[in-house]
N, C-alpha and C positions, 0 to 999 in steps of 0.2 A: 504494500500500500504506500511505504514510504516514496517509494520509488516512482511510481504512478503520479504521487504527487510532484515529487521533482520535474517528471516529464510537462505537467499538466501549468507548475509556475514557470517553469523555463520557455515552455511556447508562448506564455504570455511576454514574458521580459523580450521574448526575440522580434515584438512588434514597437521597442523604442525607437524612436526615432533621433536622438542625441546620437554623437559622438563617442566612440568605439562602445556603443551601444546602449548607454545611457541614455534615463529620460531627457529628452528632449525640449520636451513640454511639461507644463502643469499638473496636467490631469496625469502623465506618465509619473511625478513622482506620488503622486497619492495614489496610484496601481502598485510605482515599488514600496510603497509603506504598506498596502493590502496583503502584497505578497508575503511578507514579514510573517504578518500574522498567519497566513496560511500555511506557512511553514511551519510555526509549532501549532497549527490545525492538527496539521497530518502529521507530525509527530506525536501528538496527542493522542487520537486517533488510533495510530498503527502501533501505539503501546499498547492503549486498554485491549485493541483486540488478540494480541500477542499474548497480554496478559490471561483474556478470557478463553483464549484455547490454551495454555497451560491448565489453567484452573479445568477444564473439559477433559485435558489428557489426564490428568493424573486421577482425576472421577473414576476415571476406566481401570483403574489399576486398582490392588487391593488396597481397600481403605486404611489399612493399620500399616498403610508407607506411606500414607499423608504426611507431610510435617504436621506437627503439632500446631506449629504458629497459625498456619490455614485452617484451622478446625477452631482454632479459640476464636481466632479473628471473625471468622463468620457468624460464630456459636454467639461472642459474647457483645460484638458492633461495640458499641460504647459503653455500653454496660459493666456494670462492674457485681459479679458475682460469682460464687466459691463454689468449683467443679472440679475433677480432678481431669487428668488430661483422659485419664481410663474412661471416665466415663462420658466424657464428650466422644471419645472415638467408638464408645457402645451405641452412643445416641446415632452417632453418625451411619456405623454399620449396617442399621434400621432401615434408611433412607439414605444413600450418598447424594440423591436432586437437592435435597436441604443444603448443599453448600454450592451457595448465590454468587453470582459477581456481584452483588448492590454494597457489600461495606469492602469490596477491592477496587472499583473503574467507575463502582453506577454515585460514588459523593459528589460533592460541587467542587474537589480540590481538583486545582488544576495542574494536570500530571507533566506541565514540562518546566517544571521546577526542579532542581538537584535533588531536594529535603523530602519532596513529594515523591521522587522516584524511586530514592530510595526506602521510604518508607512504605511502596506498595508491596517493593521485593523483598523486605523485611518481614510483613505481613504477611505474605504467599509463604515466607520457609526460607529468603534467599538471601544472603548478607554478602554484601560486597568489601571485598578488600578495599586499604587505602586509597592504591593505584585507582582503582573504580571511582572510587568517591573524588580523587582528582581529577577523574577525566570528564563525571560529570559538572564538574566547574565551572566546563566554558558554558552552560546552561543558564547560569547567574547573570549575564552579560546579555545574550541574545533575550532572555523573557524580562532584562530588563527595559531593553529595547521597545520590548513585544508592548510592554506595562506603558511604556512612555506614550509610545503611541498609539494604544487602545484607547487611554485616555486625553487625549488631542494637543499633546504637547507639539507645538507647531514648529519649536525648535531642533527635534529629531533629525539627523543627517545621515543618511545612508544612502551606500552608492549601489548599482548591482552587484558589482564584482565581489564586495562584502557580503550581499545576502548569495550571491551563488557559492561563495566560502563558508558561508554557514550550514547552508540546504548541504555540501558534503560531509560537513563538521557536524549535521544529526543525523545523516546517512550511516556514516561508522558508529555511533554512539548505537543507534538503534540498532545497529548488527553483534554490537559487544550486546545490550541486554538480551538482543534475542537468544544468543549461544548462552548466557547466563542461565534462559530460559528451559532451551532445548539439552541443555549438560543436567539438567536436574531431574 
């Protein structure tokens, strides 16, 4: 999906009409501030569903190789009450359709945030080394962008060539969580 997207903003960017390909025009740089945001769209996007077929694969498999962390997490959403891990996974064994995506992809937080990211793969079973936690980093910078000018700070500056260094900078990030995904 991520990639689809890539294809789908790059056809757009390749009807500027500026200098070695830049907007040109007006209306060109407020399509390249759209694209921005379409970019952690679709990284957004082609997390939760990455995430929601993990969460599907491992349904399929026997329930007592869940992590634990995906069984409380679903079990107990924000709640806070005293179960042992035994017997959330009796409960589970019952019924494995009882574990939801709604408290991993379906909250209002929005997943292309570092803290957010980490905190779903947290949530699912999956902890990331430092290295990890560094690389989602450069995340802070681009959704602060995203933040600027979602909310119409008119002094945002960005060129293409920065958002097409981005769009491959959540390309690889999204291909390391997916192997995070697909290794577990």
């Amino acid at each position: 999906m991520m990639n689809d997207g890539k294809d789908r903003i790059l056809s757009v960017l390749n009807l500027f009409t500026g200098r070695d390909g830049e907007p040109g025009r007006e209306e060109e740089v407020y399509i390249l501030k759209a694209m921005w945001l379409m970019m952690l769209s679709e990284f957004e996007a082609s997390l939760k569903l990455k995430a929601e077929s993990y969460i599907d694969r491992i349904k399929e498999n026997k329930i007592e190789d869940i992590h634990v962390c995906l069984l409380i997490r679903n079990f107990f959403g924000n709640k806070k009450e005293e179960l042992t891990a035994n017997k959330i996974i009796a409960l589970y064994k019952k019924s494995p359709d009882e574990i939801r995506y709604r408290n991993f992809t379906k909250d209002r937080v929005p997943k292309y945030k570092p803290q957010a990211v980490e905190k779903l793969f947290n949530n699912l079973g999956i902890f990331f080394s430092e290295d990890d936690i560094s690389a989602l980093h450069f995340l802070n910078s681009v959704s602060s962008t995203r933040d600027s000018i979602a909310h119409g700070d008119i002094n945002v500056q960005i060129t293409r060539k920065e958002l097409e260094e981005r769009l491959e900078d959540m390309i690889n990030i999204m291909q390391i969580l997916e192997e995070k995904l697909l290794a577990t």
